[in-house]
N, C-alpha and C positions, 0 to 999 in steps of 0.2 A: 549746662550741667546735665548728665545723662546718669540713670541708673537703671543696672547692670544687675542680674542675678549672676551668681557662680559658672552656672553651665550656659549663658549667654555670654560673659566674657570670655571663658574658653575657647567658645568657641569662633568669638569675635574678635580675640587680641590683638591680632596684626593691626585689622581695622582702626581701636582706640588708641594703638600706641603710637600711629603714625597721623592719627588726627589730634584735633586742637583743643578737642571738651575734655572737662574737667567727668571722671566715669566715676561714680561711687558703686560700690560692687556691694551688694547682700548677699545672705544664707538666709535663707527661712525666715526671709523680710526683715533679717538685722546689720546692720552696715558691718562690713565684714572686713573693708580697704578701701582705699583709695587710688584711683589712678592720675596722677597730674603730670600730660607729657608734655617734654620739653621739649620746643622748637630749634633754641640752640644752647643745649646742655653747658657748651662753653663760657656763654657769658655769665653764665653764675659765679659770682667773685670768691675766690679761692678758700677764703676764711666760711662762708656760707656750703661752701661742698665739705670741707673737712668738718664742721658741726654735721652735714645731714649722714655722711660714713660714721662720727663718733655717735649719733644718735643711734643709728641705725643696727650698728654692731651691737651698741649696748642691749638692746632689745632682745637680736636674737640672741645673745651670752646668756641673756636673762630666761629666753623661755625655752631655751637649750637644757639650762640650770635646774629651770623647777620641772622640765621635766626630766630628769634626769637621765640625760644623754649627755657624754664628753664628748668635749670636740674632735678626739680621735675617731670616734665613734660615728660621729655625722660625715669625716671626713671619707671614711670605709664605706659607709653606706652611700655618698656621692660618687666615689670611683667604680664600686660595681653596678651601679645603674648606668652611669655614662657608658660602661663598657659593654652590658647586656643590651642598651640600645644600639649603641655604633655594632654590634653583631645582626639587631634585628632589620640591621640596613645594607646590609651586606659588606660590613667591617670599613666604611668607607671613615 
């Protein structure tokens, strides 16, 4: 198990996503996330991937919710960042 500040995972992500440790990421020495990758994402049995999507959506719904952002709203702010990036690359 390896741990990770913020701007060491940043700037290390390829690295721990494509390797086999288990990364626990801090902020200002407080466990911030987790990264646990997966060698073959596939053989997770089907009922176990459909709970970690229903967990997982739930979460963000939730801190979407209290912070009061609508999902249209996250959705807007997703499409014009992608777009203002795919420009700062030369519209590829």
């Amino acid at each position: 198990m390896r741990v990770a500040g913020v701007r060491e995972f940043r700037d290390h992500a390829p690295e721990f996503v494509g390797g086999k440790e288990i990364v626990l990421v801090t902020r200002h020495g407080r466990l911030a996330g987790m990264l646990v990758p997966l060698e073959k994402p596939e053989s997770l049995s089907v009922d176990l991937r459909d709970e970690l999507l229903e967990r997982i959506g739930g979460a963000i719904s939730s801190h979407l919710e209290s912070s009061g952002i609508s999902e249209e709203k996250a959705l807007h702010d997703f499409r014009a960042w992608r777009k203002s990036r795919r420009k700062g690359r030369g519209g590829r």
